[in-house]
C-alpha positions as CSV (number, residue, x, y, z in Angstrom):
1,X,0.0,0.0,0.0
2,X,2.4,2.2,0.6
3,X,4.3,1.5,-2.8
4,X,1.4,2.2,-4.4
5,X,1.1,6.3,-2.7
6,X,4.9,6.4,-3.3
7,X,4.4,5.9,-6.9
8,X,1.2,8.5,-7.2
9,X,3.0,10.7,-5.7
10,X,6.1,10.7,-8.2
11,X,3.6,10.6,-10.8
12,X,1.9,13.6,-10.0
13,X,5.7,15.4,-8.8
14,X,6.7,14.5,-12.4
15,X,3.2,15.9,-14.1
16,X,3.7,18.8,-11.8
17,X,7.6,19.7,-13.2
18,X,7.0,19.3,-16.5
19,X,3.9,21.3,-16.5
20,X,6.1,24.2,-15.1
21,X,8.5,23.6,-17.4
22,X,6.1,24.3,-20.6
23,X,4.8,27.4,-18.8
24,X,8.4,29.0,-18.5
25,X,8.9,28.2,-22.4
26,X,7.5,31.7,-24.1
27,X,5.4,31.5,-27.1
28,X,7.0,33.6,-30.1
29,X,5.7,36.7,-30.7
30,X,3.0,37.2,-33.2
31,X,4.5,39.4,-36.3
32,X,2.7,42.8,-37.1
33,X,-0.2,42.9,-39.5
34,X,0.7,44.2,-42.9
35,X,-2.1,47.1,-43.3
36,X,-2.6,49.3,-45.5
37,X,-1.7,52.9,-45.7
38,X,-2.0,55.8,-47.5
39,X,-1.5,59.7,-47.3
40,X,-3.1,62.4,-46.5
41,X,-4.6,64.7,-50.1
42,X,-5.2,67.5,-50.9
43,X,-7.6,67.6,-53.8
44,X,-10.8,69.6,-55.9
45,X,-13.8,67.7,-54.7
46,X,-17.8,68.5,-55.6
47,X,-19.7,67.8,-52.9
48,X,-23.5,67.8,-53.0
49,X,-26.6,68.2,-50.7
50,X,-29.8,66.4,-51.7
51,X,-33.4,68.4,-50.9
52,X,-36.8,66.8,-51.7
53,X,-38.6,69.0,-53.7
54,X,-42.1,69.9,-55.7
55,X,-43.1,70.8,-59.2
56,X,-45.0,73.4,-59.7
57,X,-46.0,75.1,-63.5
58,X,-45.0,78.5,-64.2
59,X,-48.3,79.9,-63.8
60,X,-51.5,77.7,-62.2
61,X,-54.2,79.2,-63.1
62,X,-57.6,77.9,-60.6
63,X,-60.4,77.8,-62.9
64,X,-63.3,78.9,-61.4
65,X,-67.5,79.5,-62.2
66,X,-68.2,83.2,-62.2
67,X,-72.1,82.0,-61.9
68,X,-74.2,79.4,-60.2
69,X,-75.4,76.7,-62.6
70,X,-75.7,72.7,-63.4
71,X,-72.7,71.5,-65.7
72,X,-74.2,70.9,-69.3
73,X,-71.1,70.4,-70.8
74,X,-67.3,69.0,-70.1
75,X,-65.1,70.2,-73.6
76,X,-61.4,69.3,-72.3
77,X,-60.1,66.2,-70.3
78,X,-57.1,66.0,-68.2
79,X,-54.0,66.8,-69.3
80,X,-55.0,67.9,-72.3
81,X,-53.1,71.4,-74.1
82,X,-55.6,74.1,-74.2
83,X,-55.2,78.0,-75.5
84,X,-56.3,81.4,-73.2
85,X,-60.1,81.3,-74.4
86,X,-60.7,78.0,-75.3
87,X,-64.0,76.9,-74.1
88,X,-63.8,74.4,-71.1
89,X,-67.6,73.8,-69.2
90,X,-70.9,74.9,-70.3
91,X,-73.1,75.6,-67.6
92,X,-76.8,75.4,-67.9
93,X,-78.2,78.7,-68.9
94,X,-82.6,78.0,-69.3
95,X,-83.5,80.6,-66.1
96,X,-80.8,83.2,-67.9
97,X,-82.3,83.3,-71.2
98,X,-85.5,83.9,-70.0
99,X,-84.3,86.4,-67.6
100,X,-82.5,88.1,-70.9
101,X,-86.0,87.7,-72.7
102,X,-87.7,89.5,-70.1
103,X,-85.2,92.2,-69.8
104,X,-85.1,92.7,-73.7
105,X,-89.0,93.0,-73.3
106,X,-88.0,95.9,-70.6
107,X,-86.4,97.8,-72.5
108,X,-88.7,97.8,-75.6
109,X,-91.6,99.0,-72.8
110,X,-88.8,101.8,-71.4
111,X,-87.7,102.5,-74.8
112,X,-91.9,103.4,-75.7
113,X,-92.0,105.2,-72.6
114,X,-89.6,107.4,-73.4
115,X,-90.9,108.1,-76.8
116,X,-94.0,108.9,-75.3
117,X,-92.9,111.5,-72.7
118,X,-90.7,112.9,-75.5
119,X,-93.8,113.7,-77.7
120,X,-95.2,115.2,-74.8
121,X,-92.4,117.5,-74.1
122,X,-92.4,118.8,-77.8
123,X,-96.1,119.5,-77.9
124,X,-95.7,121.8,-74.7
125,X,-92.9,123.5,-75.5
126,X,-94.5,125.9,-79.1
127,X,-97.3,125.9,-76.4
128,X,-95.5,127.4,-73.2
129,X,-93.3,130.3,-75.8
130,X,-96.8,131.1,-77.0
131,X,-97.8,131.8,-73.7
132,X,-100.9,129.5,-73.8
133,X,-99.8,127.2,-71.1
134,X,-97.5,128.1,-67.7
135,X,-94.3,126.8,-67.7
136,X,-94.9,124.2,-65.0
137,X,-96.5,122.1,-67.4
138,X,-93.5,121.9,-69.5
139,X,-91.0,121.1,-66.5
140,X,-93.4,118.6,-65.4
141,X,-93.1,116.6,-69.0
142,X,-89.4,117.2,-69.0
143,X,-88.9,115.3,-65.5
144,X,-91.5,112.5,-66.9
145,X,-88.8,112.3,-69.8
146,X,-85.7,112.1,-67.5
147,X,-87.5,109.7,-65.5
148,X,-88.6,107.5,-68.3
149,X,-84.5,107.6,-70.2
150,X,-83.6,106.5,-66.6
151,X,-85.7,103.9,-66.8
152,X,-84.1,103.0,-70.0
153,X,-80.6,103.0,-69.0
154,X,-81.6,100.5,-66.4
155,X,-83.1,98.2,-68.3
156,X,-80.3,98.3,-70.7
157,X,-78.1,97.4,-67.8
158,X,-80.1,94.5,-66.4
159,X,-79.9,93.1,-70.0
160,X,-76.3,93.7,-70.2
161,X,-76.0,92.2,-66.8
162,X,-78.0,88.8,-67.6
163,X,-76.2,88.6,-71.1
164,X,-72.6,89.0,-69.5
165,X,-73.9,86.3,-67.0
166,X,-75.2,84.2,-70.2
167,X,-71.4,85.1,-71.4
168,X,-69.8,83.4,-68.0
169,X,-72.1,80.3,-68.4
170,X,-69.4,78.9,-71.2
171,X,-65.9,78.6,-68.6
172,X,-63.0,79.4,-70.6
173,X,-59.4,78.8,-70.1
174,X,-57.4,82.1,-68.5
175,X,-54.4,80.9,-70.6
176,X,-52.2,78.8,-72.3
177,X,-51.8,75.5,-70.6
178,X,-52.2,72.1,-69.3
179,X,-55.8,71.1,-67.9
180,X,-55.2,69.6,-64.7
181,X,-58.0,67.2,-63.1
182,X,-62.0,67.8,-63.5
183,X,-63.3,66.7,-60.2
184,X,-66.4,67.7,-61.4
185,X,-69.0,65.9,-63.9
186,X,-71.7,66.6,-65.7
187,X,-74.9,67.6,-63.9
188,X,-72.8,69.0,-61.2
189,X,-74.0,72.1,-59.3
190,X,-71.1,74.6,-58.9
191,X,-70.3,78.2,-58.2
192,X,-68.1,80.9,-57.6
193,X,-68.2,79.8,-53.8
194,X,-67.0,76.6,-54.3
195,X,-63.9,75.7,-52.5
196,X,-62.6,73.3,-55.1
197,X,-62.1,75.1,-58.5
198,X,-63.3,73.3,-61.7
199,X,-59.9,72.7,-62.6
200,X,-56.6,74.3,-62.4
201,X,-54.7,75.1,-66.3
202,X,-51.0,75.3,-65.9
203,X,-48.5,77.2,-67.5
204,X,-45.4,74.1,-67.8
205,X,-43.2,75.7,-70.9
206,X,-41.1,76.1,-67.5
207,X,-41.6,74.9,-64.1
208,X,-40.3,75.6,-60.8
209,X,-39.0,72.8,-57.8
210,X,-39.7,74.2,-54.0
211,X,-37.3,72.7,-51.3
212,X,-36.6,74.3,-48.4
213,X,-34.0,74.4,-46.1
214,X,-33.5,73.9,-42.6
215,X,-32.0,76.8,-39.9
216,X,-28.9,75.6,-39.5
217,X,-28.3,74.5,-43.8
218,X,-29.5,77.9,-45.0
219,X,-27.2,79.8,-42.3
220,X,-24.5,77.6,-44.0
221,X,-25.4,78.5,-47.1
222,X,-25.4,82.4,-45.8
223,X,-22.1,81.6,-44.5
224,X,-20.1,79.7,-47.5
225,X,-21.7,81.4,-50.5
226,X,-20.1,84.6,-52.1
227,X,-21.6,87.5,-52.3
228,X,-22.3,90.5,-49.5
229,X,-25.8,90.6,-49.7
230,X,-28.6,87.7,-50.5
231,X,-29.4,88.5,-53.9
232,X,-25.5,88.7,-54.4
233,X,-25.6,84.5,-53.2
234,X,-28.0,83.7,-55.3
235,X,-26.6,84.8,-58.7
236,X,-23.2,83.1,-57.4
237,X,-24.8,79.7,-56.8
238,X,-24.3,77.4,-59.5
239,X,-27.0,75.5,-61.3
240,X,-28.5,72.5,-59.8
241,X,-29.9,69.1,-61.0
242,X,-33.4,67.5,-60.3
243,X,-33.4,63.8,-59.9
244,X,-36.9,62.4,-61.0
245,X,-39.3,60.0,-59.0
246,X,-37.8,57.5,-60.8
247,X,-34.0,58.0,-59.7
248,X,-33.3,59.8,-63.9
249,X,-31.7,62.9,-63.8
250,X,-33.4,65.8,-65.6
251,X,-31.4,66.9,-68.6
252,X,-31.9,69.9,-67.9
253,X,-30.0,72.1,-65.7
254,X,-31.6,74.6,-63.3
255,X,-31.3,77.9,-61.8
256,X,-32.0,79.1,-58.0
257,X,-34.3,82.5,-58.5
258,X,-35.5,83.0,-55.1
259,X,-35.0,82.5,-51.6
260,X,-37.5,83.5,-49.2
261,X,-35.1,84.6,-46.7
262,X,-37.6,84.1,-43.9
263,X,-37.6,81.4,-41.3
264,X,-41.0,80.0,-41.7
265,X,-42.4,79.8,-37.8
266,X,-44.4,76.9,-38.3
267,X,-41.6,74.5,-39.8
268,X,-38.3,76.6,-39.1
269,X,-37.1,76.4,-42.7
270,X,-36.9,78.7,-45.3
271,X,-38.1,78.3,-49.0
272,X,-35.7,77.4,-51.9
273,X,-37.3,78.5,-56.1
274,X,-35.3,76.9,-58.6
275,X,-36.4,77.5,-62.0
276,X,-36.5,74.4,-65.0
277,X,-36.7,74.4,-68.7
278,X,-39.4,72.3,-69.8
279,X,-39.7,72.4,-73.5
280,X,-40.6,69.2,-74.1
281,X,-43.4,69.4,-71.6
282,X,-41.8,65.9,-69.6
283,X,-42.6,67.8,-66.0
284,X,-45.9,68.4,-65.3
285,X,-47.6,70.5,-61.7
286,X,-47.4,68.3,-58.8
287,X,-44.4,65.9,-59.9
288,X,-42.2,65.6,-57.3
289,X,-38.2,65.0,-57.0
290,X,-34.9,65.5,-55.6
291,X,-33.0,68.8,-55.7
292,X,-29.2,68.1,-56.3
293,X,-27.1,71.6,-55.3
294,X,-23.5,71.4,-55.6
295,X,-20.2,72.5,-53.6
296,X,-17.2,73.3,-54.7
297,X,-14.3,72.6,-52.0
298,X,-10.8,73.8,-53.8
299,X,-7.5,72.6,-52.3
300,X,-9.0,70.7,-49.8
301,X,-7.6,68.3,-47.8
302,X,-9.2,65.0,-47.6
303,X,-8.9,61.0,-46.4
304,X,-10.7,58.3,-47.4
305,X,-13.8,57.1,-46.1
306,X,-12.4,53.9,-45.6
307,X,-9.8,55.2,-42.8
308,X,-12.4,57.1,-40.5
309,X,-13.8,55.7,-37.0
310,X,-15.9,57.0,-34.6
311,X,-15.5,57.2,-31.3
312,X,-17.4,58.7,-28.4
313,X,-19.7,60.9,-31.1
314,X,-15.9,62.0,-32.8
315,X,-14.6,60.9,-35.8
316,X,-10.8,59.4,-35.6
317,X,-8.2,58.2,-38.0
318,X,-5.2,57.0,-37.4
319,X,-1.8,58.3,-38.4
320,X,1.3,56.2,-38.6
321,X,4.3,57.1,-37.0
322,X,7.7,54.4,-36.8
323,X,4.9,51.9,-37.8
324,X,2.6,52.6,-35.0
325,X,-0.9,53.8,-35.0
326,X,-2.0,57.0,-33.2
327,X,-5.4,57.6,-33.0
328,X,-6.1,61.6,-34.3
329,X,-9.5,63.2,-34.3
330,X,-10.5,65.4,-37.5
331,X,-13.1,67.6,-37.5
332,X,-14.9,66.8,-40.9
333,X,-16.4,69.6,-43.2
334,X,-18.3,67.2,-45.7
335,X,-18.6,63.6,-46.8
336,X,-18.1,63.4,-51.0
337,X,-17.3,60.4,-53.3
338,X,-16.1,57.6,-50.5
339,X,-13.8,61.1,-49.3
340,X,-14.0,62.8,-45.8
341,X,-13.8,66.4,-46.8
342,X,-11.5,67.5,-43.3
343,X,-11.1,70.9,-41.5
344,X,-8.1,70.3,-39.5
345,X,-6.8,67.0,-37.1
346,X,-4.4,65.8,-40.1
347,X,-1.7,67.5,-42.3
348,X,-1.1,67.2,-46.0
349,X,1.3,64.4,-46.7
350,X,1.2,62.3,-43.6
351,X,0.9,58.4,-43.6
352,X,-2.7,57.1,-41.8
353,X,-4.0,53.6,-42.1
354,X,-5.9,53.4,-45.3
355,X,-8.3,50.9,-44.5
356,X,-9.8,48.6,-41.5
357,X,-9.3,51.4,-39.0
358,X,-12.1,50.5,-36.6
359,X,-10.1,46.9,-36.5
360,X,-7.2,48.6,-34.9
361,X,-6.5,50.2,-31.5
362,X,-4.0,53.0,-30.5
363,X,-0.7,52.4,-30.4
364,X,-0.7,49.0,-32.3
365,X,2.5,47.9,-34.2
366,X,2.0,47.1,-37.6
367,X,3.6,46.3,-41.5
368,X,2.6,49.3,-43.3
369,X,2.1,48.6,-46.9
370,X,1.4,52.2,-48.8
371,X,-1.3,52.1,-51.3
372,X,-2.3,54.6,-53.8
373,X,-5.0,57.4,-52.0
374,X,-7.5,56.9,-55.0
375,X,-7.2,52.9,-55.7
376,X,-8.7,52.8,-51.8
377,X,-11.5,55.8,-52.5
378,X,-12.0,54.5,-56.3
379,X,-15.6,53.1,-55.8
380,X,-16.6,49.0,-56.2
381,X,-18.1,48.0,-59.6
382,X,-21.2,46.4,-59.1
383,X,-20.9,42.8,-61.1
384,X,-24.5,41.9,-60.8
């Protein structure tokens, strides 16, 4: 029995020893990782901001009924290319005509009244010079004969009246345009008091996008834009693009015309009007799209996209010095074409790791391997 414990125990002494003896042999160090690096550029970028916008024609026109009446006729449909006159709604006009019959009729019964007290007038007149007849007589006629041309005049004007109203039962188009919808039908009762207008014709030989910006963009704009006053900025803004719905850009360039230059209480933005040929009539009122404005950074220095971290709401690069990794913070002015755009935190010309800069930490060793700045910032083709 006591062989056998001797023996355990030089089995376990021996386990023991050797087992120390493994621990006190170091494991070789790991190499550094070959990144890559590149430096730090100073380039011409264009950056761009993006702003939702809406189309609106040149001119809308609301077309509206100047009388009460049913809807006899609909002459247009939607969309459809209409010129300043052109007939667009007959209303029904049966309670007008007789009104203008009855007011013709007036003015054939004013028109025989006033012949009437006219013959009476000249009869009295040879009479009153002779002497025959005092003159209150005559005076007397002559106000019947006022009174009776009075008379006249206004039934001429109530049959002018009904006739122009006769006039506005045909709704014709204010100008050159594009109908827009026709909510309303035949047999529809409408009026001038109608909140919803028969139709709306728009003027589209050139429209204008809306976007608007918000307090702190348009004091940005105010603040990087040349010029000393506001209408100075806007003639030194270059023309913009308008991405469709569909993700096509117009071919057409436009122009900014008008800011509003007011902060709007209600929504704390301000209004952007950027004017679009539209020849071939492809944008029509109430499209909507993307406004694309450009900005020109020159002699800016930049890093890729690729080589920026965040950290604790900052964003980091790291530089390379002797083949270790300092962690930098840059204060960024804009993000353009897989480029950080930067302010200050790096200098023109110095090594930072290129890519797989989250991977790394701060003060890491490493096997720099340089790599042109635009093969890392050149973007991936898409092979399906």
């Amino acid at each position: 029995m006591k062989n056998k414990l001797k023996a355990l125990v030089l089995v376990v002494f021996g386990l023991a020893v050797v087992s120390c003896g493994k621990k006190q042999e170091a494991a070789p160090a790991a190499p550094p990782a070959e990144i890559s690096v590149t430096q730090v550029a100073v380039k011409d970028v264009t950056g761009y901001q993006l702003f939702p916008a809406s189309i609106e024609g040149k001119i809308n026109n609301a077309v509206r009924a100047k009388i009460q009446g049913y809807i006899q006729e609909v002459y247009v449909h939607e969309g459809q290319f209409v010129k300043k006159g052109q007939a667009l709604f007959r209303l029904e006009t049966n309670i007008l005509t007789q009104n203008a019959a009855a007011a013709k009729s007036g003015i054939a019964s004013a028109e025989a009244n006033v012949n009437v007290a006219q013959v009476e007038v000249n009869k009295l007149v040879p009479l009153v010079e002779k002497g025959i007849i005092s003159n209150i007589q005559l005076e007397t006629a002559k106000a019947n004969l006022a009174s009776a041309k009075s008379m006249l005049a206004q039934a001429k004007a109530n049959y002018n009246s009904v006739n122009a109203n006769i006039d506005y039962s045909m709704v014709r188009s204010p100008i050159d345009g594009i109908v827009g919808s026709l909510p309303f039908k035949n047999g529809s009762l409408v009026g001038p008091t109608d909140q919803l207008p028969l139709t709306t014709v728009s003027d589209i030989s050139e429209v204008f996008a809306f976007f608007s910006m918000n307090e702190k963009e348009y004091f940005n704009f105010l603040n990087t834009t040349p010029g000393n006053t506001l209408s100075e900025k806007i003639k030194n803004l270059p023309e913009v693009e308008l991405i469709l719905a569909d993700g096509v850009t117009y071919g057409s360039k436009g122009k900014i015309e008008t800011v509003t230059g007011q902060i709007d209480a209600a929504t704390g933005t301000v209004q952007f009007r950027v004017a679009f040929k539209n020849a071939d009539k492809l944008l029509s009122n109430g499209n909507s799209g993307t406004v694309k404005v450009p900005h020109y950074y020159k002699d800016v220095l930049v890093v890729p996209e690729a080589a920026t971290f965040e950290q604790q709401g900052t964003v980091n690069v790291f530089r390379v010095e002797k083949d270790t990794t300092y962690a930098a913070k840059i204060e960024v002015i804009d993000r353009v074409d897989n480029m950080v755009v930067v302010k200050e935190g790096v200098k023109k010309g110095e090594t930072i790791v290129g890519i797989g800069a989250a991977s790394l930490r701060n003060k890491t060793a490493i096997k720099p391997k340089m790599v042109n700045f635009d093969t890392i910032v050149k973007p991936v083709k898409q092979i399906f």
